[in-house]
MOPAC internal coordinates of N, CA, C and O (Angstrom, degrees):
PM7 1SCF
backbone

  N    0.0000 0     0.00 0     0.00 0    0    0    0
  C    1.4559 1     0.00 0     0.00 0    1    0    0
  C    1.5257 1   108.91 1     0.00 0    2    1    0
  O    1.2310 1   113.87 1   -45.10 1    3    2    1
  N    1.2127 1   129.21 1   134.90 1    3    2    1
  C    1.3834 1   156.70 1  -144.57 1    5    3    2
  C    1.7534 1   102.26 1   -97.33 1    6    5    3
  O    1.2310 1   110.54 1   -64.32 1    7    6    5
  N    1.4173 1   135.39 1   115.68 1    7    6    5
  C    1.2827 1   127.26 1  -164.68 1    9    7    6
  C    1.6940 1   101.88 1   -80.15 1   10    9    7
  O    1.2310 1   114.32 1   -35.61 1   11   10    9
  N    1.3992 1   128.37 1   144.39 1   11   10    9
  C    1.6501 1   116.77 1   175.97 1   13   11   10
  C    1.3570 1   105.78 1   -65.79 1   14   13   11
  O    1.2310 1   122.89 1   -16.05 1   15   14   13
  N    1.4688 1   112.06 1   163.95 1   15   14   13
  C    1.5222 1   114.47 1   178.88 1   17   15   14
  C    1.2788 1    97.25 1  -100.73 1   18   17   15
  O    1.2310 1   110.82 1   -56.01 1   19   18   17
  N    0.9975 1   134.88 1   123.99 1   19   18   17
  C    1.7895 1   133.59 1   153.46 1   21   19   18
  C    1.3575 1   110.46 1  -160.30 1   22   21   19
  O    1.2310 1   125.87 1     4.19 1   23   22   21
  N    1.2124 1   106.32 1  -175.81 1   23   22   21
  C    1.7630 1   104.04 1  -151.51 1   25   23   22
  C    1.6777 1    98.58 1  -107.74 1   26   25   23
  O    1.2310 1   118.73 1   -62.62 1   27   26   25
  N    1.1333 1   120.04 1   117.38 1   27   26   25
  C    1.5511 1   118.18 1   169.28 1   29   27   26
  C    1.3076 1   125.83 1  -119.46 1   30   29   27
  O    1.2310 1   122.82 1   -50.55 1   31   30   29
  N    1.4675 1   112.21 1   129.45 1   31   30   29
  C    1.7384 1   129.67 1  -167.90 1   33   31   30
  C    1.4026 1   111.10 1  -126.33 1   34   33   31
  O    1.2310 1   111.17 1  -115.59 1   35   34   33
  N    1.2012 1   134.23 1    64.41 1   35   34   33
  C    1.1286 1   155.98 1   155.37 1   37   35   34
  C    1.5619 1   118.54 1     6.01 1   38   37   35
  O    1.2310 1    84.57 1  -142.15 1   39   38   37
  N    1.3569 1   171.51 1    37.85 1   39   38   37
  C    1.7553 1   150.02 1  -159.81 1   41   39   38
  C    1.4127 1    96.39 1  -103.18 1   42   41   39
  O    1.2310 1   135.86 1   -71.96 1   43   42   41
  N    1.5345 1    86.90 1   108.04 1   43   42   41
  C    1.7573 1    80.87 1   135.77 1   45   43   42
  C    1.2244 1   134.34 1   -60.11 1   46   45   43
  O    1.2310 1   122.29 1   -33.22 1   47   46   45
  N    2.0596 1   113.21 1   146.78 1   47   46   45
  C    1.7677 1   104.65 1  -165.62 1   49   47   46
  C    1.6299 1    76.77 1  -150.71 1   50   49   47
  O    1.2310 1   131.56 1   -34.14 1   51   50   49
  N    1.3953 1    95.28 1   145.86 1   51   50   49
  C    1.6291 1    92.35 1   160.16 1   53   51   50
  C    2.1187 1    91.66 1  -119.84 1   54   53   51
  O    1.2310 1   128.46 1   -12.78 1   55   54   53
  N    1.2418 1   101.31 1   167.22 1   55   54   53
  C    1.8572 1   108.00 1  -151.48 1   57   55   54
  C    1.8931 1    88.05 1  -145.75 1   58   57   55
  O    1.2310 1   125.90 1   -61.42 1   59   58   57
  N    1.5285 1   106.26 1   118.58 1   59   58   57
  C    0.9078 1   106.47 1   164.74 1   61   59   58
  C    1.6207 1   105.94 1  -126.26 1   62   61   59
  O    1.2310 1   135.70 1   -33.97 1   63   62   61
  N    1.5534 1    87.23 1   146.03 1   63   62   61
  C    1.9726 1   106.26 1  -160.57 1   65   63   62
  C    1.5516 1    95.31 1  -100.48 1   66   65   63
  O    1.2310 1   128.93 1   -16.92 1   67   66   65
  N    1.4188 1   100.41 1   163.08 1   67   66   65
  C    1.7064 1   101.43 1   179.61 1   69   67   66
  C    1.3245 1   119.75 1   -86.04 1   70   69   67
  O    1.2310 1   123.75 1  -166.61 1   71   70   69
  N    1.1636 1   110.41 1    13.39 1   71   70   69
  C    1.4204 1   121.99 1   161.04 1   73   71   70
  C    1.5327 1   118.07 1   -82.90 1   74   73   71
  O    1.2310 1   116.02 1   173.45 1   75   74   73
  N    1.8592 1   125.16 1    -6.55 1   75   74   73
  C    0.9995 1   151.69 1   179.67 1   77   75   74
  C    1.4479 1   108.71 1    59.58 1   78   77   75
  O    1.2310 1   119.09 1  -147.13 1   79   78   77
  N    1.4666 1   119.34 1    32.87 1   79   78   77
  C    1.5255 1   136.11 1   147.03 1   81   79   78
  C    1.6649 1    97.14 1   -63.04 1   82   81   79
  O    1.2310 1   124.90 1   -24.90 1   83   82   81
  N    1.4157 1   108.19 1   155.10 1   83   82   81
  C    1.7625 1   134.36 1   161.54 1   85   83   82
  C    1.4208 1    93.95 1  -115.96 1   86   85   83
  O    1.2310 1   131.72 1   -27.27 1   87   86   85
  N    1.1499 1    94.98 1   152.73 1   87   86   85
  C    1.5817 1   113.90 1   160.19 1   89   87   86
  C    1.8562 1    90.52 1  -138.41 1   90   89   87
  O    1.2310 1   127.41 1   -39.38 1   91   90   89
  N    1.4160 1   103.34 1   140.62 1   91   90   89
  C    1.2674 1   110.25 1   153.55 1   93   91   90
  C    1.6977 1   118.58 1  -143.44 1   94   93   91
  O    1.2310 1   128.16 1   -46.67 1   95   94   93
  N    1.6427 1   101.90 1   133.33 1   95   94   93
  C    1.4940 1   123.04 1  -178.62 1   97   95   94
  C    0.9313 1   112.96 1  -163.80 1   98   97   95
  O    1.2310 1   120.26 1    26.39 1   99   98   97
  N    1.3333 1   117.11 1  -153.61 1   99   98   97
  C    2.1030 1   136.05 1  -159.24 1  101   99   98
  C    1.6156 1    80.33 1  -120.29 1  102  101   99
  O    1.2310 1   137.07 1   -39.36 1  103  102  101
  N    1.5592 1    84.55 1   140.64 1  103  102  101
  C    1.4014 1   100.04 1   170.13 1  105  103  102
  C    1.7723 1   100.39 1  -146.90 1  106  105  103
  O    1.2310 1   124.37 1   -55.94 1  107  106  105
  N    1.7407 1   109.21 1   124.06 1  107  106  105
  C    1.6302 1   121.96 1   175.25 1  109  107  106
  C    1.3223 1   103.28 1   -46.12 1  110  109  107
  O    1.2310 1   104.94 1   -76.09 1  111  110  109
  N    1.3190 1   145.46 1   103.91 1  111  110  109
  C    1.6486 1   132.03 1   144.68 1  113  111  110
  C    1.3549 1    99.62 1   -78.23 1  114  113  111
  O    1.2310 1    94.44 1  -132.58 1  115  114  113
  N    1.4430 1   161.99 1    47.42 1  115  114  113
  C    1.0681 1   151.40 1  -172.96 1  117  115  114
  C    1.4116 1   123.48 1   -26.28 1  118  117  115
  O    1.2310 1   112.39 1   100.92 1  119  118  117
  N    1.5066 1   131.96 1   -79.08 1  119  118  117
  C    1.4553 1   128.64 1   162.97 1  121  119  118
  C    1.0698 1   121.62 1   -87.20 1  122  121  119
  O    1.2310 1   119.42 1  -179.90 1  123  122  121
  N    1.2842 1   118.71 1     0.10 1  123  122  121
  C    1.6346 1   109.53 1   168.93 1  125  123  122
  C    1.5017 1   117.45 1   -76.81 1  126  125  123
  O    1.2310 1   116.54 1   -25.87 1  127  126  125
  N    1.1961 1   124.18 1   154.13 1  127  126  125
  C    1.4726 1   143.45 1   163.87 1  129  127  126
  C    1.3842 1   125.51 1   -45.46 1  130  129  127
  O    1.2310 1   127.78 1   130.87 1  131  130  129
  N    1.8136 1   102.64 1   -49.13 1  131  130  129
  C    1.5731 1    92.63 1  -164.23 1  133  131  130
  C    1.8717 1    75.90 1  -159.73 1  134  133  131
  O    1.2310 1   130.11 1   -20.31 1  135  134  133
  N    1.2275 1    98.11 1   159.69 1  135  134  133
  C    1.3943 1   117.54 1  -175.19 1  137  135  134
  C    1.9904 1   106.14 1   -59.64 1  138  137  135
  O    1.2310 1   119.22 1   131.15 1  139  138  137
  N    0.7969 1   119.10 1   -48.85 1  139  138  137
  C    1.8034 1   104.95 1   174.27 1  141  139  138
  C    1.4535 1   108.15 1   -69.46 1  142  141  139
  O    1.2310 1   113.54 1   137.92 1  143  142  141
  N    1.3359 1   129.82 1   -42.08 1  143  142  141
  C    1.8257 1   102.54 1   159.04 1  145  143  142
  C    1.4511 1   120.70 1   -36.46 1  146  145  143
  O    1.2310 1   117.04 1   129.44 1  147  146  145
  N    1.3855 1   123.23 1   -50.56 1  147  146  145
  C    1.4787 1   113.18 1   173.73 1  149  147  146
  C    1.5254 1   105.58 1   -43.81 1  150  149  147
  O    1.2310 1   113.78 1   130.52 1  151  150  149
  N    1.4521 1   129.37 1   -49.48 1  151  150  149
  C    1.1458 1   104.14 1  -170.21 1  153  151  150
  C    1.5786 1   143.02 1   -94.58 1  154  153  151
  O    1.2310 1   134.10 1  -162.75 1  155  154  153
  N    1.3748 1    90.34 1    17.25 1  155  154  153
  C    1.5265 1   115.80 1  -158.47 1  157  155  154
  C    1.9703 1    87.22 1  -109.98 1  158  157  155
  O    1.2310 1   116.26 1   118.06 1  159  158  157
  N    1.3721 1   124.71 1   -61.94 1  159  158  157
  C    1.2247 1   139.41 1  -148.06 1  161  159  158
  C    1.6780 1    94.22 1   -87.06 1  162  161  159
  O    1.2310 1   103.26 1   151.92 1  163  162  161
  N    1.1275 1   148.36 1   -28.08 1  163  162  161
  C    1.4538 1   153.83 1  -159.24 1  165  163  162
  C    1.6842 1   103.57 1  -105.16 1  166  165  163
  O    1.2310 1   121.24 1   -28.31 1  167  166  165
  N    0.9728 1   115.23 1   151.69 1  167  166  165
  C    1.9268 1   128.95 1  -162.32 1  169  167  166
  C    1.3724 1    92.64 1  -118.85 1  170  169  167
  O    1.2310 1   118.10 1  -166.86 1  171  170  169
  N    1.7370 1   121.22 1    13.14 1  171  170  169
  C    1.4425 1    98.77 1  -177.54 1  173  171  170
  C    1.3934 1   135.51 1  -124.37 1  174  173  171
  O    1.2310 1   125.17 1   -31.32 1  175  174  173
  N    1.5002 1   107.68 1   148.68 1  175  174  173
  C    1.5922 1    89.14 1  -144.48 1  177  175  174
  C    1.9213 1   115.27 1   -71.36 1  178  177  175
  O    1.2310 1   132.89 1   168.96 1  179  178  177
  N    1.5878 1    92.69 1   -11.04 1  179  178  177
  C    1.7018 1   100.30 1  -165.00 1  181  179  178
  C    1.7247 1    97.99 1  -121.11 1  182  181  179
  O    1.2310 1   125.87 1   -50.43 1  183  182  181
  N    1.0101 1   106.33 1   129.57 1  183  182  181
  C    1.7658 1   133.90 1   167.93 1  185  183  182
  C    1.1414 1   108.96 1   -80.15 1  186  185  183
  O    1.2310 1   111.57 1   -68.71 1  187  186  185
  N    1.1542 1   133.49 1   111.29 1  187  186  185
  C    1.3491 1   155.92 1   148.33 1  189  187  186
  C    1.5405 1   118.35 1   -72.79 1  190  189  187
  O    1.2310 1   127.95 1   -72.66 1  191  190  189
  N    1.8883 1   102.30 1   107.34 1  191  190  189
  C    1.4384 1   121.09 1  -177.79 1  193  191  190
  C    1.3126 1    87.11 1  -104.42 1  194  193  191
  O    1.2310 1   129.97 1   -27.07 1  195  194  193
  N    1.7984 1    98.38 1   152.93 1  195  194  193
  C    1.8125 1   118.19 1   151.49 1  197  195  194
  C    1.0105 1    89.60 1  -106.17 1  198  197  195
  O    1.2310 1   116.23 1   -39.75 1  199  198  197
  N    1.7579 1   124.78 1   140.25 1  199  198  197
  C    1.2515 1   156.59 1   169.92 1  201  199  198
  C    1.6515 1   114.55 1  -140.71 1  202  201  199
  O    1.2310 1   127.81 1   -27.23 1  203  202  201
  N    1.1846 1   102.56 1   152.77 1  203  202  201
  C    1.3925 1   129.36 1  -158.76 1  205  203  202
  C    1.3885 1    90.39 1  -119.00 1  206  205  203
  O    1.2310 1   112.98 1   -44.76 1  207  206  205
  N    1.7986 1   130.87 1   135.24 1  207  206  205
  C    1.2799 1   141.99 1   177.21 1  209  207  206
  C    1.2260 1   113.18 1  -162.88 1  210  209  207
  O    1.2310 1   118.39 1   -84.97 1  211  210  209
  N    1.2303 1   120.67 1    95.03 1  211  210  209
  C    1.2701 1   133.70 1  -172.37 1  213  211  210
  C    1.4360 1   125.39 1    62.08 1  214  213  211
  O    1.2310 1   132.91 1  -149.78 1  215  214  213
  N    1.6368 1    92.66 1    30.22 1  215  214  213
  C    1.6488 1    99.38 1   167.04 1  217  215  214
  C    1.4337 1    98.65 1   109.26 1  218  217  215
  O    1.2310 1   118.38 1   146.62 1  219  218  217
  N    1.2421 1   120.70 1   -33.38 1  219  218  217
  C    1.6854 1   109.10 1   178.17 1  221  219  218
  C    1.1111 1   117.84 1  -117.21 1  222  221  219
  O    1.2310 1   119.45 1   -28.25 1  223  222  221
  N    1.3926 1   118.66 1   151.75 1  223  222  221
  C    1.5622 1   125.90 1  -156.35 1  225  223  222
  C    1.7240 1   104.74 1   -94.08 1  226  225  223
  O    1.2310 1   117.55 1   -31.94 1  227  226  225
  N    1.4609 1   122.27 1   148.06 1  227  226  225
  C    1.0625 1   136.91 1  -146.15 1  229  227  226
  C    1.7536 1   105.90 1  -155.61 1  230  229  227
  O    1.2310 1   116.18 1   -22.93 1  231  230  229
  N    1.4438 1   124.87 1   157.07 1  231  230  229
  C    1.3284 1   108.58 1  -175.09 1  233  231  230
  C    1.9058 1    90.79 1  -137.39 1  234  233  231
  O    1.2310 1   119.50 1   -46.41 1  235  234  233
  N    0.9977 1   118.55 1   133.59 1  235  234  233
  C    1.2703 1   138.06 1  -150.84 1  237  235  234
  C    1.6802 1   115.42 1  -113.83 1  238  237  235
  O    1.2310 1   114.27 1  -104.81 1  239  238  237
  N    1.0921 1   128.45 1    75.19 1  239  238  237
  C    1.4100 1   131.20 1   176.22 1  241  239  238
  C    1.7286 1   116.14 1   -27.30 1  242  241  239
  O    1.2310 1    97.64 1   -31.11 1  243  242  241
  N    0.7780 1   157.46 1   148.89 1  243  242  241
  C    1.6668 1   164.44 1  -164.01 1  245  243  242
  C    1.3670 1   114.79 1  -155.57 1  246  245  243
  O    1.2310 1   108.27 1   -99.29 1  247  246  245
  N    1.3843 1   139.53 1    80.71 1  247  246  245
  C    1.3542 1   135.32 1   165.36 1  249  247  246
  C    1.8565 1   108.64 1   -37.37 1  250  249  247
  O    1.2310 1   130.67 1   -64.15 1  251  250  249
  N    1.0211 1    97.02 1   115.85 1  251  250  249
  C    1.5160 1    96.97 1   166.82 1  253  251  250
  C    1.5316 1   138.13 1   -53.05 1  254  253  251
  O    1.2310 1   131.39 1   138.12 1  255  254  253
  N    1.5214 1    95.62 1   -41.88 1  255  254  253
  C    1.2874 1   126.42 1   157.62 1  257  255  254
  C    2.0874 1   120.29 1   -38.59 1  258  257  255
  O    1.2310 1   142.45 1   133.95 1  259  258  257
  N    1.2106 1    74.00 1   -46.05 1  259  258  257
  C    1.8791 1    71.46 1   172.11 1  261  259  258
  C    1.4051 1   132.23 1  -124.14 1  262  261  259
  O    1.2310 1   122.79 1  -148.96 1  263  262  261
  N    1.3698 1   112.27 1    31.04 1  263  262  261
  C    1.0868 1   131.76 1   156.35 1  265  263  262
  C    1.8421 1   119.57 1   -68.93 1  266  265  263
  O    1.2310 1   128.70 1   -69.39 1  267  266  265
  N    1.3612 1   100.84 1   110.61 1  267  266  265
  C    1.6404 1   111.59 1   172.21 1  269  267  266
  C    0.9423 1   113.03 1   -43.44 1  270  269  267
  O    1.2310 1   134.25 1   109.15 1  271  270  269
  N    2.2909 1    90.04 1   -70.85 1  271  270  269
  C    1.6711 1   104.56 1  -148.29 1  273  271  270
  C    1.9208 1    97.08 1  -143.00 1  274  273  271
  O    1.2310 1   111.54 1   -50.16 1  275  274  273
  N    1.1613 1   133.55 1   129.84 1  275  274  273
  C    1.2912 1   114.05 1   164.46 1  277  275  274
  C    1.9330 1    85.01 1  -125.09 1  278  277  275
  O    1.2310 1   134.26 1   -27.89 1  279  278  277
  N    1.9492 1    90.03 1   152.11 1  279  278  277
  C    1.1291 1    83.78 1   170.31 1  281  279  278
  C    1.7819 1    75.29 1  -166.14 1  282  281  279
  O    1.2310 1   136.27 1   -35.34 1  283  282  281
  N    1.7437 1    86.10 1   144.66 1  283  282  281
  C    1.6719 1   107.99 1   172.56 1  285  283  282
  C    1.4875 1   120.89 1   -61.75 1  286  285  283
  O    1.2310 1   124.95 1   -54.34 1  287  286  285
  N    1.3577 1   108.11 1   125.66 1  287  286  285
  C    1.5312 1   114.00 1   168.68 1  289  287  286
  C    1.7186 1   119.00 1  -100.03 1  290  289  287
  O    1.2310 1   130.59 1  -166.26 1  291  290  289
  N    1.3894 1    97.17 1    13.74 1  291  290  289
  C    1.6093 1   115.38 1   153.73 1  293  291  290
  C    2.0661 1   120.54 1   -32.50 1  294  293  291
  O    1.2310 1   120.10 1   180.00 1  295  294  293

């Protein structure tokens, strides 16, 4: 089986919601530069984290909308 071609750029971010939940994981910025281009340059409303939970990896929807604070632990 044939791997897809697409471009992957990895940051770790931990994301705190105004519910004063964290989430922390990897989040694709693919062609962007730095983690707030993702959020400035993209039309979309949900952020997609990889997270780790009890050992197995999981991908985590993120309303944009209620995001406080994300900031790279790069």
């Amino acid at each position: 089986m044939q791997k897809p071609q697409y471009e992957v750029n990895f940051k770790n971010v931990r994301v705190k919601m105004t519910d004063g939940t964290s989430v922390t994981g990897r989040v694709n910025i693919t062609s962007c530069k730095r983690l707030s281009d993702l959020f400035r340059q993209t039309r979309d409303n949900f952020l997609p984290l990889a997270v780790e939970e009890g050992g197995k990896p999981k991908v985590v929807m993120v309303n944009k909308e209620y995001i406080l604070l994300a900031e790279s632990e790069d």
